[in-house]
C-alpha positions in Angstrom: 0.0 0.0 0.0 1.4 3.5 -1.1 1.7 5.9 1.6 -1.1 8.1 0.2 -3.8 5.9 0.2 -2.5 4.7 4.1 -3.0 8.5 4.4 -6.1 8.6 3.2 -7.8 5.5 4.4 -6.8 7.2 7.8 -8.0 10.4 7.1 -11.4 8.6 6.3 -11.5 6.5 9.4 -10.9 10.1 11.3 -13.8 11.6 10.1 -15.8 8.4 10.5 -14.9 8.5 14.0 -15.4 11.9 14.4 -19.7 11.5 13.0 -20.0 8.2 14.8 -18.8 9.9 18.1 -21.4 13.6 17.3 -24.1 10.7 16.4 -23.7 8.3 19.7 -22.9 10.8 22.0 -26.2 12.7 20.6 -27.8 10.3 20.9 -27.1 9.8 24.8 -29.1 11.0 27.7 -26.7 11.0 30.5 -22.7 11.0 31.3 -22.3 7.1 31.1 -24.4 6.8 28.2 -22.2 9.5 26.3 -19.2 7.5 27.8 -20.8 4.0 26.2 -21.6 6.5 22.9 -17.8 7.4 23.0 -16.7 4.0 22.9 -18.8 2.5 20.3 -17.9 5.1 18.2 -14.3 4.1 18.7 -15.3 0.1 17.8 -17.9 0.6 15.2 -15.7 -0.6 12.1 -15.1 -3.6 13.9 -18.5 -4.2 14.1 -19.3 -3.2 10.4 -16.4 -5.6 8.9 -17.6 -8.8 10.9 -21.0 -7.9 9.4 -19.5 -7.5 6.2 -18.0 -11.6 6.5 -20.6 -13.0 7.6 -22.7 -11.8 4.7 -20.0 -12.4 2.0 -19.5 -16.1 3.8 -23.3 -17.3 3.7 
C-alpha cells in the first residue's frame, strides 16, 4: 500500500470516527451513556467488517 492511500484511508477513518462519536454521543441522555456513545464510536468498524463476512461467507 502507497503511503497516500494509508494517508487517506486514515484520514477517512478520522472523520468516520469523528460523525460516529457527534451521532452516539447525541444520541445519549446522561454521562455514562455519552461514555458508552464514546466507545462505540471508537469500535464501530469492527463491528461493520464482521457484518460484512458473515454476509460475504453465507
Amino acid at each position: 500500500m502507497s503511503k497516500s492511500s494509508t494517508a487517506s484511508t486514515g484520514g477517512f477513518y478520522f472523520l468516520a470516527f469523528i460523525g460516529a462519536a457527534v451521532y452516539f454521543i447525541g444520541q445519549s441522555t446522561d454521562f455514562w451513556s455519552g461514555v458508552v456513545g464514546f466507545l462505540k464510536a471508537l469500535v464501530w468498524p469492527a463491528f461493520l467488517v464482521y457484518e460484512i463476512l458473515v454476509t460475504l461467507s453465507a
